[in-house]
C-alpha positions in Angstrom: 0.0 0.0 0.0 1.7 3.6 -0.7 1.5 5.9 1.8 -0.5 8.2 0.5 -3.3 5.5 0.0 -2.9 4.5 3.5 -3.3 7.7 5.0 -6.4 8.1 3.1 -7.4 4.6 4.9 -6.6 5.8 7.9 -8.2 9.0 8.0 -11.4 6.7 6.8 -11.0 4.3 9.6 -11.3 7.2 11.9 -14.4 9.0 10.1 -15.9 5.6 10.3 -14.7 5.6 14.4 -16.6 9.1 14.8 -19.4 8.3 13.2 -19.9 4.9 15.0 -19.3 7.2 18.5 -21.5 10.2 17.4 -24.3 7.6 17.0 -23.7 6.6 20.6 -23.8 10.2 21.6 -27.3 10.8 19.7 -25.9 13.1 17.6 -26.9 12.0 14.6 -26.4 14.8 11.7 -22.5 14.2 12.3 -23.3 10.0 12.6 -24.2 10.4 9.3 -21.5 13.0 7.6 -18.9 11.1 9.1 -20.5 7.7 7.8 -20.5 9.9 4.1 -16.9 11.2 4.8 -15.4 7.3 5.8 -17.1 5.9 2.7 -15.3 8.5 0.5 -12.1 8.5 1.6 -12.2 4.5 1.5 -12.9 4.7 -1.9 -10.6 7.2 -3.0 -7.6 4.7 -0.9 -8.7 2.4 -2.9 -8.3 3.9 -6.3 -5.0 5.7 -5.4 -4.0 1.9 -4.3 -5.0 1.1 -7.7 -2.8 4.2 -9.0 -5.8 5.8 -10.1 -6.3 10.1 -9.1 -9.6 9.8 -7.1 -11.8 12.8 -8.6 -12.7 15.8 -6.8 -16.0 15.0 -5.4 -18.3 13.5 -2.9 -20.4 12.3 -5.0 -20.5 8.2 -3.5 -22.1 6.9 -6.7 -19.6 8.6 -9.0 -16.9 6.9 -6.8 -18.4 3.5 -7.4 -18.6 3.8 -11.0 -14.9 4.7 -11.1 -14.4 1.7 -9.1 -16.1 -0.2 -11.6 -14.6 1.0 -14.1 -11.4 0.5 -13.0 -12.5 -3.3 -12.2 -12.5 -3.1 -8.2 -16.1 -3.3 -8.0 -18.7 -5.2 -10.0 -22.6 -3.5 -10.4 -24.2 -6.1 -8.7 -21.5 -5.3 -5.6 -22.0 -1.5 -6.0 -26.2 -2.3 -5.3 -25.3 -4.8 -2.2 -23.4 -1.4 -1.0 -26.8 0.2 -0.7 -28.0 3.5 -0.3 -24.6 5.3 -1.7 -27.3 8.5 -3.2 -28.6 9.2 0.2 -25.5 8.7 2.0 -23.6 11.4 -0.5 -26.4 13.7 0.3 -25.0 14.2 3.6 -21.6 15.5 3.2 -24.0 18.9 3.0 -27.0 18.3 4.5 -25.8 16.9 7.9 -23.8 20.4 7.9 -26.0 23.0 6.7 -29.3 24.1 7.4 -31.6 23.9 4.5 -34.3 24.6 1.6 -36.3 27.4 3.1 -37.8 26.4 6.6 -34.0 26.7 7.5 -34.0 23.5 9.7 -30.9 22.4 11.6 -29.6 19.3 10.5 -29.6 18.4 14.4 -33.4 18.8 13.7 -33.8 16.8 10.7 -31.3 13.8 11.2 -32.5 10.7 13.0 -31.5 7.1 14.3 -33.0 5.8 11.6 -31.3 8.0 8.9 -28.2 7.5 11.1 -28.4 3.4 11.0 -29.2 3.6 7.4 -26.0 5.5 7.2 -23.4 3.3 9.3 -25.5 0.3 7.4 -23.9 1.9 4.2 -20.6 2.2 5.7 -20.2 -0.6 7.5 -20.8 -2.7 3.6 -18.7 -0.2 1.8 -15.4 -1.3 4.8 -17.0 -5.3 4.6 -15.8 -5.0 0.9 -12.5 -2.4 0.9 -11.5 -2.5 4.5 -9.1 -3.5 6.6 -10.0 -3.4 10.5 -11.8 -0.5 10.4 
């Protein structure tokens, strides 16, 4: 693994850490951008381990297509991943209040969202991980 893939990793591992612990703390807007933020950052250490340049974006579908493209993930994998649209939505919306009622995400986010989130990552590190 080159280093800069495993820092990457690393910095996923933990995301995926803060996420787990910001579900225990009922907090969980950040349960669920951290969920978004490990997934991304697993699948960019797994493309730069592949010696591909991750693109720009936090866009978890467009990730998986790059993985597929690249062979490292196979369609019917990418579905078993699940919810990857939802879970990209909240690298913003578990941050920033939105639309025009101005809600706080701590007002809109949810165990159930946040499950459904750590239920996404925890597939994305049962298929690229590595002790996370």
């Amino acid at each position: 693994m080159t280093p800069v893939a495993d820092a990457w990793r690393r910095q996923a591992g933990r995301d995926l850490a803060h996420s787990r612990k910001s579900f225990e703390m009922e907090d969980f807007e950040w349960a669920c951008n951290a969920a978004q933020q490990s997934v991304e950052k697993l699948f960019k250490a797994v493309l730069i381990e592949a010696g591909q340049t991750p693109p720009r974006t936090h866009d978890l579908v467009g990730l998986a297509r790059v993985l597929e493209q690249v062979g490292l993930l196979t369609p019917e994998e990418r579905r078993d991943l699940g919810a990857l649209n939802e879970l990209s939505d909240f690298a913003v919306t578990a941050r920033y209040p939105m639309g025009d009622a101005l809600t706080a995400p701590g007002e809109m986010f949810d165990a159930d969202r946040a499950t459904r989130a750590l239920t996404v990552a925890e597939a994305a590190w049962s298929k690229f991980g590595e002790g996370a």
